[in-house]
N, C-alpha and C positions, 0 to 999 in steps of 0.2 A: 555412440552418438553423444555428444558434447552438450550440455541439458543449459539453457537458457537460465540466465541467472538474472533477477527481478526485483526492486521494491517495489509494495504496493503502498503508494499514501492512504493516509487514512480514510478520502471521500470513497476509492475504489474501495474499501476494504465491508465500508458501511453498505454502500451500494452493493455491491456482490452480495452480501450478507442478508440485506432484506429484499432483492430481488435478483433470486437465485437465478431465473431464466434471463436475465439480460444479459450481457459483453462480460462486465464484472463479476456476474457467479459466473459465469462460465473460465475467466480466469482462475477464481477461486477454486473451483471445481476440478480443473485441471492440475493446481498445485496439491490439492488435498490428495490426488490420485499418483502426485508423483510425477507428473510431467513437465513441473516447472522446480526450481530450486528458487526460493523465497527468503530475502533476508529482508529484518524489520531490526527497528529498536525500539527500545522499553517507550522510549518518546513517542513514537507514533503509536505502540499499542495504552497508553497511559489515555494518549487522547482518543482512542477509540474507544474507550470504557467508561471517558467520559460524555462521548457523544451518542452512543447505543441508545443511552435512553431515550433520545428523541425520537426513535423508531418504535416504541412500544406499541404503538399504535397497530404498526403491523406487526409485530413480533410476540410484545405479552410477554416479555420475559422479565423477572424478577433479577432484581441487584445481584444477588447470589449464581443464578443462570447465567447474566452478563459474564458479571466476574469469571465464572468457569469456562463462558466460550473464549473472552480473550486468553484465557492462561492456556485455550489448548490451541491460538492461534500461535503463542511462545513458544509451544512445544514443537509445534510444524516449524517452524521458522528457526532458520540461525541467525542469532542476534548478534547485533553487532554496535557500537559504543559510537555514536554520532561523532564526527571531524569538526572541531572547533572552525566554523567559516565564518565569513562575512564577504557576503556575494554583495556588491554595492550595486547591482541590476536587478535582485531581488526586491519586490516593491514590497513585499510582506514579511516584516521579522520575523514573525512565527513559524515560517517555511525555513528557517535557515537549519534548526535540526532535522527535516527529512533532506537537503538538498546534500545536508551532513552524513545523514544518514546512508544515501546514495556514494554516497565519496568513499565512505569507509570500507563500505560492501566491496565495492571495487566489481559491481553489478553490470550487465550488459544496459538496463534500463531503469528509469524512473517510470512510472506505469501511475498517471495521477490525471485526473480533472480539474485540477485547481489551474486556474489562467495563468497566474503569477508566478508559478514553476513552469509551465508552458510558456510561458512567453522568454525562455531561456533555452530552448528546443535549439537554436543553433551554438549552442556554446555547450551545451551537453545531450548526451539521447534519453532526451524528456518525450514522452508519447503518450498519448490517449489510452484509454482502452481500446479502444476503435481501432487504433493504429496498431498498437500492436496486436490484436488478435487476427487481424489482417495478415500480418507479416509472420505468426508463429503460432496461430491459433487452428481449432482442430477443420 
């Protein structure tokens, strides 16, 4: 069977992270187990270790814990070197390294909650959690 190939941006990545029982740890969860093949770049895990800490609240991890959960998100993941773009339908410049990052993957999907990559869903296969756990979820 042909294993579904995925970026997850970074809002999925937090969310799964600190609430393991929602759509998002359940993607997580599946990839951790093997049933999804996951590529990221250093770009979206840089900013997820920069935005972790807003979660301490629930989480309680320490810089040092951070730091070690991303490096073993690197390790699950095959990375991959973001596509210099420039999507002029892009409202958000900071989205142009994951929308890069999707390009380079050469991934079945974008897997993100941000609008601003969603609202690019007909020009690329950009999806919710929702949607796709819908379409490929257990």
């Amino acid at each position: 069977m042909v294993q579904v190939c995925i970026v997850l941006d970074t809002n999925v990545l937090l969310s799964g992270t600190a609430y393991p029982k929602s759509i998002p740890g359940e993607i997580i969860s599946a990839w951790r187990s093997g049933s999804l093949e996951v590529k990221l770049s250093q770009y979206i895990l840089d900013e997820l270790q920069r935005v972790l800490p807003r979660l301490n609240h629930r989480l309680g991890w320490s810089n040092s814990e951070i730091r070690e959960f991303v490096d073993s998100l690197a390790f699950l993941a095959d990375l991959v070197d973001p596509l210099q773009v420039s999507e002029p339908l892009l409202r958000d410049r900071a989205d142009q390294p994951v929308l890069g990052t999707f390009l380079a993957a050469n991934a079945n999907y974008l897997v993100t909650g941000d609008k601003d990559l969603l609202a690019l869903s007909a020009r690329y296969p950009i999806v919710t959690p929702a949607e796709f756990w819908l379409l490929h979820g257990g």
